[in-house]
N, CA, C and O atoms as a GROMACS GRO file, in nm:
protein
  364
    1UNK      N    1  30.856  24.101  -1.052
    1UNK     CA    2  30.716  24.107  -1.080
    1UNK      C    3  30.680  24.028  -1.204
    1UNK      O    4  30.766  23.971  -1.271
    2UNK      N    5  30.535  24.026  -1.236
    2UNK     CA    6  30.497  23.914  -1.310
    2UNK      C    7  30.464  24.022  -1.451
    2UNK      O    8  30.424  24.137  -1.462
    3UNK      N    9  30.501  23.930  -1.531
    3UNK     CA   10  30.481  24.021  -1.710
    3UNK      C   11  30.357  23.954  -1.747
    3UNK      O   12  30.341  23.929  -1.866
    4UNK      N   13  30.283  23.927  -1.677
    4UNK     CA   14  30.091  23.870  -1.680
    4UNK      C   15  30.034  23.942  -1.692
    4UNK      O   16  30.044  24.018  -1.596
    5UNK      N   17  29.958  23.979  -1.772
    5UNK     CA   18  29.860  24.107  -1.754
    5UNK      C   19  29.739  24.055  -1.686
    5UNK      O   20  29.719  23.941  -1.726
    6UNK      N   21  29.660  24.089  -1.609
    6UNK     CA   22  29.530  24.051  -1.577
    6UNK      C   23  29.408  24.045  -1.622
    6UNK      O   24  29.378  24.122  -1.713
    7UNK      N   25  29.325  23.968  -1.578
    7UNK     CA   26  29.251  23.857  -1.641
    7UNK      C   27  29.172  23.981  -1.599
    7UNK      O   28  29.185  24.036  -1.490
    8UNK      N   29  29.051  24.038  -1.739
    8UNK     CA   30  28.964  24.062  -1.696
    8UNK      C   31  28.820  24.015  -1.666
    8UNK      O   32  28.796  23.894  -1.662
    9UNK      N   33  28.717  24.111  -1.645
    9UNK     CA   34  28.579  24.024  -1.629
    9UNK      C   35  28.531  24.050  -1.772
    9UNK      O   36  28.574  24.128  -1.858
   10UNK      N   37  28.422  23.954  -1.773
   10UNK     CA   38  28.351  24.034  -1.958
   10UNK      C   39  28.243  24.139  -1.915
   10UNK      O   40  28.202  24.154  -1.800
   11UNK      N   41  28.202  24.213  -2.030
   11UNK     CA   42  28.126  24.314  -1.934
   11UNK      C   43  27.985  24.224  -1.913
   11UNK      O   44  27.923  24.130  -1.965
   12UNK      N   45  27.980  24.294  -1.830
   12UNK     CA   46  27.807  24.246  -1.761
   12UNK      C   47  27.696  24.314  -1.829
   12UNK      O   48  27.581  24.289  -1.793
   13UNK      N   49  27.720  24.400  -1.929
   13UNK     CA   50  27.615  24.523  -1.961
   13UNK      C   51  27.594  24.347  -2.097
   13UNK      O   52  27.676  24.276  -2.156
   14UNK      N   53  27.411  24.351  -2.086
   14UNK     CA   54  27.386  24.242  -2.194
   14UNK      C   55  27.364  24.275  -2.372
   14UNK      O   56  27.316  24.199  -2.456
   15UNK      N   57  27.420  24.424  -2.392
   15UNK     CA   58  27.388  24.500  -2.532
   15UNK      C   59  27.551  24.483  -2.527
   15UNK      O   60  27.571  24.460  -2.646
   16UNK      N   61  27.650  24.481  -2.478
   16UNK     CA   62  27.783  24.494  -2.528
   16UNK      C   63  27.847  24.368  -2.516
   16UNK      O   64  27.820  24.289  -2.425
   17UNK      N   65  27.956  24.341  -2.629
   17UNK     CA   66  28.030  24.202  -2.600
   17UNK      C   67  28.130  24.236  -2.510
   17UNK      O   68  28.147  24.336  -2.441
   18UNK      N   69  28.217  24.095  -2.531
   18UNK     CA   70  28.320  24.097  -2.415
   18UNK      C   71  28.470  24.212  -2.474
   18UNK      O   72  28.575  24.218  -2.410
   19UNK      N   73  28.453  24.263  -2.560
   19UNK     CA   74  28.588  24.328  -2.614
   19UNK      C   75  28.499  24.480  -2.626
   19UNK      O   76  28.570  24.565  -2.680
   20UNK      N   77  28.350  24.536  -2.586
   20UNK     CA   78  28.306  24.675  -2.558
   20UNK      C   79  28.260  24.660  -2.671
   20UNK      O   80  28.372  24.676  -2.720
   21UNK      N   81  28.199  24.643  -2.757
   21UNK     CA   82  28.139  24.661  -2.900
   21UNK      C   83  27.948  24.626  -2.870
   21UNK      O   84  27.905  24.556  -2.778
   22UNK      N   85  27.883  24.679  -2.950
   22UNK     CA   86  27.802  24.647  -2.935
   22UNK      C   87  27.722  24.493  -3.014
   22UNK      O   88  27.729  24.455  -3.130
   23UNK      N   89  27.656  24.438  -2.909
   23UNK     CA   90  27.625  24.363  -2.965
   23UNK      C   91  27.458  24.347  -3.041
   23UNK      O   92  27.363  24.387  -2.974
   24UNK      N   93  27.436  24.298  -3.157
   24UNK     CA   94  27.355  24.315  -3.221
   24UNK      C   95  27.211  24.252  -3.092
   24UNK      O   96  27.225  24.164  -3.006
   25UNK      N   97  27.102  24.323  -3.118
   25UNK     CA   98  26.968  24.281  -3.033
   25UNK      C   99  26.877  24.205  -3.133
   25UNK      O  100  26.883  24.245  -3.249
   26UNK      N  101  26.771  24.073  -3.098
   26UNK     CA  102  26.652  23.988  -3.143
   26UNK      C  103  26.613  24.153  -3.267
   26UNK      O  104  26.608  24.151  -3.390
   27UNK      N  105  26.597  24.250  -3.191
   27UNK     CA  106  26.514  24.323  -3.322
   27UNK      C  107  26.616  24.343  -3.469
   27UNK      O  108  26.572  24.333  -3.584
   28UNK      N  109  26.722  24.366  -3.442
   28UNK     CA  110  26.851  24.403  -3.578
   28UNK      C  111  26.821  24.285  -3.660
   28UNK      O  112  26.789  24.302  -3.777
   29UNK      N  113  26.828  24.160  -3.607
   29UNK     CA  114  26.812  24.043  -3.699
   29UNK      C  115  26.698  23.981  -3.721
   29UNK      O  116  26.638  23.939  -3.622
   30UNK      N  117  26.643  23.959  -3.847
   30UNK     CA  118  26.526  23.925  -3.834
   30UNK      C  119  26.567  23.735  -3.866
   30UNK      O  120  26.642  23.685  -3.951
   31UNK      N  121  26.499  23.683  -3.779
   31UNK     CA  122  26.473  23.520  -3.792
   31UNK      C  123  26.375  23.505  -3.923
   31UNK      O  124  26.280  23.577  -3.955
   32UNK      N  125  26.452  23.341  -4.018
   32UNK     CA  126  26.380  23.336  -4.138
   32UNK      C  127  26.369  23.191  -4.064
   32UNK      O  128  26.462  23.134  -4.008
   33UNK      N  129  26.225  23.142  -4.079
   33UNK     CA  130  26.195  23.031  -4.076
   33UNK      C  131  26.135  22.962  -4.195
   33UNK      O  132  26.049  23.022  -4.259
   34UNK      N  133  26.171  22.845  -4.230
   34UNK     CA  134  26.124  22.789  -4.288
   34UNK      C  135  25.951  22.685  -4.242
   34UNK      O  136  25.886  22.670  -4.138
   35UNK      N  137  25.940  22.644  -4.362
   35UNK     CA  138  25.801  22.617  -4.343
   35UNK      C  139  25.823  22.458  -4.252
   35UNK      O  140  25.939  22.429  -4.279
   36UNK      N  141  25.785  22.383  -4.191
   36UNK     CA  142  25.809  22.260  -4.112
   36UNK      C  143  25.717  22.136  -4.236
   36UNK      O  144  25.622  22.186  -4.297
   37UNK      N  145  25.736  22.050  -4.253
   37UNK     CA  146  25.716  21.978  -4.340
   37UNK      C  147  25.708  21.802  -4.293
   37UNK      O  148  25.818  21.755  -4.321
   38UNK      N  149  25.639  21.720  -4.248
   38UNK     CA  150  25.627  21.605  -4.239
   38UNK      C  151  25.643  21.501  -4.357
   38UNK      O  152  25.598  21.527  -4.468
   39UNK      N  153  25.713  21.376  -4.328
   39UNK     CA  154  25.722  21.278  -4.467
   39UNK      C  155  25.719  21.153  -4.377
   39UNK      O  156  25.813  21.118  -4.307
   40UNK      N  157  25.566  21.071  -4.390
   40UNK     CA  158  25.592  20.940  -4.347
   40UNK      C  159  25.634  20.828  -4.452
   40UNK      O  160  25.606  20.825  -4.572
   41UNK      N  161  25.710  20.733  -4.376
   41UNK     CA  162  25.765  20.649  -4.470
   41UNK      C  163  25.638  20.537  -4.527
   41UNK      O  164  25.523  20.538  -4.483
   42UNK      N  165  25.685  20.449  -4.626
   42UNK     CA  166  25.610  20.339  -4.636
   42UNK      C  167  25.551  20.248  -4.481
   42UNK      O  168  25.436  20.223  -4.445
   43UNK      N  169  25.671  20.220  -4.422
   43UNK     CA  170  25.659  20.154  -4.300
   43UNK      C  171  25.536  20.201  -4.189
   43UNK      O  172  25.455  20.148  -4.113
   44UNK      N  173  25.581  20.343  -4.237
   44UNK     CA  174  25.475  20.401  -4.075
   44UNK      C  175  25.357  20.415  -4.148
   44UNK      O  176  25.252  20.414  -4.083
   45UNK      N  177  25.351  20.429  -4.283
   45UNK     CA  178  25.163  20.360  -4.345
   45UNK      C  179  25.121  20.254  -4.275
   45UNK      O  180  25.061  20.242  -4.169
   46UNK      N  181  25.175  20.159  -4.376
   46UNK     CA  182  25.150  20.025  -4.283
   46UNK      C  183  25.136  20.047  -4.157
   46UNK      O  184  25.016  20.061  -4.134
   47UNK      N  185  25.209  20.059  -4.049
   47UNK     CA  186  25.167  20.070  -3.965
   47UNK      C  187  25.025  20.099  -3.902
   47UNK      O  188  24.970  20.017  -3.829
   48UNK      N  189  24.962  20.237  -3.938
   48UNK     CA  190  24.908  20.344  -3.937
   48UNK      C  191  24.790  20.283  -3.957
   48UNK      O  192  24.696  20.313  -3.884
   49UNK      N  193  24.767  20.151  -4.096
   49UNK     CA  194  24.700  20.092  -4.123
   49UNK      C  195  24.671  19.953  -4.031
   49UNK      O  196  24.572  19.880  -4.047
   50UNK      N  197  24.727  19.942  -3.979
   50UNK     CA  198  24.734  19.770  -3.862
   50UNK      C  199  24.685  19.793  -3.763
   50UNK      O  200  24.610  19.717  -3.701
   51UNK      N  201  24.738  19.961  -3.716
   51UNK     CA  202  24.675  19.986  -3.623
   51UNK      C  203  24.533  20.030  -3.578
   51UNK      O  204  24.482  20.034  -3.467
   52UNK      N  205  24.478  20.066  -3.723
   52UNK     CA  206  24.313  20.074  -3.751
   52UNK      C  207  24.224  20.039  -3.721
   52UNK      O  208  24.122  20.107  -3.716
   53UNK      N  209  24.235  19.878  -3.680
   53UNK     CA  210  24.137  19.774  -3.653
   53UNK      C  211  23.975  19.839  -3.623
   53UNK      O  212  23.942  19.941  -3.564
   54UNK      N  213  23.880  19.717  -3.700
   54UNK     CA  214  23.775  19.755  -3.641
   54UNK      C  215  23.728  19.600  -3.544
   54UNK      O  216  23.784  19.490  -3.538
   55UNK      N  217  23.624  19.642  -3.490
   55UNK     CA  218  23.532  19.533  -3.417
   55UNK      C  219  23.484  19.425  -3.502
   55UNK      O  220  23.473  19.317  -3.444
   56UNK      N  221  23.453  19.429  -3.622
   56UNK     CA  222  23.437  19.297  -3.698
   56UNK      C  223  23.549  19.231  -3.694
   56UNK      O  224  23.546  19.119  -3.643
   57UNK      N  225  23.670  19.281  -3.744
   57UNK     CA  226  23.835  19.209  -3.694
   57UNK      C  227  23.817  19.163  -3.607
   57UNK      O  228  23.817  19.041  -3.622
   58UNK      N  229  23.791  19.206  -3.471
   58UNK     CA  230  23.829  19.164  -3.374
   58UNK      C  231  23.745  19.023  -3.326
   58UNK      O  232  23.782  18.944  -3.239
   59UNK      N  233  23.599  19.015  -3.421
   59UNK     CA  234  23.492  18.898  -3.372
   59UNK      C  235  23.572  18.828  -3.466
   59UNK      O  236  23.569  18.713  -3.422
   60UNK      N  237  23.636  18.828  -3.562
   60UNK     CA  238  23.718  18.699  -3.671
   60UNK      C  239  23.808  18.660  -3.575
   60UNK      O  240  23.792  18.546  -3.532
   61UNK      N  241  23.930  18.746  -3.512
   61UNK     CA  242  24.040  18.675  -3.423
   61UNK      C  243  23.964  18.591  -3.330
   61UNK      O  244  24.010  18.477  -3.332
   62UNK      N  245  23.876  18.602  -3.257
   62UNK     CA  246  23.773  18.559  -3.113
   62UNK      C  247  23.751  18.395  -3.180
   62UNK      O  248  23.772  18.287  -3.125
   63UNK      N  249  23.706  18.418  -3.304
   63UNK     CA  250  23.607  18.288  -3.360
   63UNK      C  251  23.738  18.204  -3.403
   63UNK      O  252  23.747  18.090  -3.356
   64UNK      N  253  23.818  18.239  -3.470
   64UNK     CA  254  23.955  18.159  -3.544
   64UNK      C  255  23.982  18.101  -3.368
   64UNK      O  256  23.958  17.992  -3.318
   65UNK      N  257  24.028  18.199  -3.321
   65UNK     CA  258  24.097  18.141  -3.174
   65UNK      C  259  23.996  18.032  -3.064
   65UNK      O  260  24.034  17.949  -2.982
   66UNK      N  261  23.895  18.062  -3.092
   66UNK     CA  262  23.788  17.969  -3.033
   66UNK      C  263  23.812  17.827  -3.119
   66UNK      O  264  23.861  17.726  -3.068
   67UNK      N  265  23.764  17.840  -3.268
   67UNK     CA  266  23.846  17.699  -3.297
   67UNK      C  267  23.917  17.658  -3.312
   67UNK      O  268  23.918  17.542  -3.354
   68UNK      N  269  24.075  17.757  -3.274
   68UNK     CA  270  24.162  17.643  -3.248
   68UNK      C  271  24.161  17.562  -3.132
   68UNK      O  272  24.208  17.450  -3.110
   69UNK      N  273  24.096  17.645  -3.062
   69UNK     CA  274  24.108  17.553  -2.907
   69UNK      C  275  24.033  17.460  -2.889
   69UNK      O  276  24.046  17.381  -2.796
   70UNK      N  277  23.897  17.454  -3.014
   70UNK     CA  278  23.837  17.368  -3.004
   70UNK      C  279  23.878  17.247  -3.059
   70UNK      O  280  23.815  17.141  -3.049
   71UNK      N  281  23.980  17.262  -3.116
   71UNK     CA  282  24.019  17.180  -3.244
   71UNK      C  283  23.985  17.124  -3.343
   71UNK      O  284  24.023  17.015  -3.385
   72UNK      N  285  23.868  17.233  -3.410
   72UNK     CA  286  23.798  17.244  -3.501
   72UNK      C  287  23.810  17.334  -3.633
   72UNK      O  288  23.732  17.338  -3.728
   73UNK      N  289  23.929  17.404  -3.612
   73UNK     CA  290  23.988  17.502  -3.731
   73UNK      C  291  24.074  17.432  -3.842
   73UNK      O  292  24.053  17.462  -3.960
   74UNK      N  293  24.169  17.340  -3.809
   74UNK     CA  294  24.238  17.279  -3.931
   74UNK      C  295  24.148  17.160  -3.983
   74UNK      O  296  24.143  17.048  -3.931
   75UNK      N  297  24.062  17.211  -4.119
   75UNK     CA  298  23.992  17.094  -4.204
   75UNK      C  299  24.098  17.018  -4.285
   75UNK      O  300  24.214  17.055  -4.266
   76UNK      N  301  24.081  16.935  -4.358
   76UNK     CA  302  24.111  16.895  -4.482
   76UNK      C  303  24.089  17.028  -4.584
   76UNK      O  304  24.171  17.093  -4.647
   77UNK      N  305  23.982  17.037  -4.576
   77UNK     CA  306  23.946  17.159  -4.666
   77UNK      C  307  24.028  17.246  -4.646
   77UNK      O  308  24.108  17.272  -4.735
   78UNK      N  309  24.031  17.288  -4.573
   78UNK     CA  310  24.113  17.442  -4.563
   78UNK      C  311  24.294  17.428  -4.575
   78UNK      O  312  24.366  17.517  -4.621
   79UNK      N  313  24.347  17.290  -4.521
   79UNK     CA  314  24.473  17.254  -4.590
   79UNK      C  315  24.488  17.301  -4.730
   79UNK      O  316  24.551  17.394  -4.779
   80UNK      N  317  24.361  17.149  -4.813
   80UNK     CA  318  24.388  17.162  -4.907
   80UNK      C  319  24.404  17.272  -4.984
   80UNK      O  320  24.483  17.258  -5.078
   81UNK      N  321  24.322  17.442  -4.962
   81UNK     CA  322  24.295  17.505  -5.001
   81UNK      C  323  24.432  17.607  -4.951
   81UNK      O  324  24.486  17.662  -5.047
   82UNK      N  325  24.481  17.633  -4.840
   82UNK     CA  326  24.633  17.627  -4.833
   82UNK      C  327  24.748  17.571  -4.900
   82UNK      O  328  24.861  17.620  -4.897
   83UNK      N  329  24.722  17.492  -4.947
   83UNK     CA  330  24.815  17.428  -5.012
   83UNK      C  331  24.869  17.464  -5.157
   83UNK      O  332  24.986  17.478  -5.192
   84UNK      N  333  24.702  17.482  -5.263
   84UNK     CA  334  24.703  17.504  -5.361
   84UNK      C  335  24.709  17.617  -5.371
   84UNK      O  336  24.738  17.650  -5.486
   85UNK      N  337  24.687  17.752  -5.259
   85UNK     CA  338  24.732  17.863  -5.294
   85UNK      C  339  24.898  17.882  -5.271
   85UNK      O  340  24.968  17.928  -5.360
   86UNK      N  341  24.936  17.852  -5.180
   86UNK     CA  342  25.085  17.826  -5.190
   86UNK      C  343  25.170  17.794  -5.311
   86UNK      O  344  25.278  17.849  -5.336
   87UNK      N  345  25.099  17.678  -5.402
   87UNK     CA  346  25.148  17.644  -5.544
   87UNK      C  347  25.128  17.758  -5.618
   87UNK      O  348  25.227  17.796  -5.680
   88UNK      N  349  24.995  17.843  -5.631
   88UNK     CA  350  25.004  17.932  -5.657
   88UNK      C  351  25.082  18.056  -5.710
   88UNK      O  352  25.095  18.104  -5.823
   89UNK      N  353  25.144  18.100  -5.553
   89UNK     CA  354  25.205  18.189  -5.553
   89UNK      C  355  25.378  18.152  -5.603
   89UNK      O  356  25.443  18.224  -5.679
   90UNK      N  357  25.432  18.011  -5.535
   90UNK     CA  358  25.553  18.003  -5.643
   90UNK      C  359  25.583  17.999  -5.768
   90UNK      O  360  25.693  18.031  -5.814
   91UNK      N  361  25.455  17.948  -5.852
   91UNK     CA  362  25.452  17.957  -5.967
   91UNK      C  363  25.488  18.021  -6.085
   91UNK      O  364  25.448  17.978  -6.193
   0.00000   0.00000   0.00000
């Protein structure tokens, strides 16, 4: 014969564990929650902010994009004035 002892079941009763003890119930323990707390980064500002747009924005993109196609957006003027802010900023 076999020196195995047999495998039992666990109990089925849902207040007792598997070795007959009782097991503690939701009311014995009380749950501590903490408070939940949000932190957006720099990035998701920005974001937050790009994604804002109003309708005056949107008549500037319309008009810029109209003259480029017209090929009426790159002046002299506005190079030049590109240009010297560029010096500008390496400065």
């Amino acid at each position: 014969m076999s020196d195995i002892a047999p495998v039992s079941r666990p109990s089925l009763n849902p207040t007792l564990g598997t070795n007959g003890t009782a097991r503690p119930t939701p009311t014995d323990t009380p749950v501590r929650r903490g408070s939940d707390r949000l932190e957006l980064s720099s990035t998701a500002r920005l974001l937050a902010q790009i994604s804002d747009t109003s309708a005056v924005r949107q008549e500037l993109v319309n008009s810029v994009k109209g003259e480029i196609d017209r090929g009426t957006y790159e002046t002299p003027e506005k190079l030049s004035s590109a240009v010297d802010r560029l010096f500008e900023e390496l400065a």
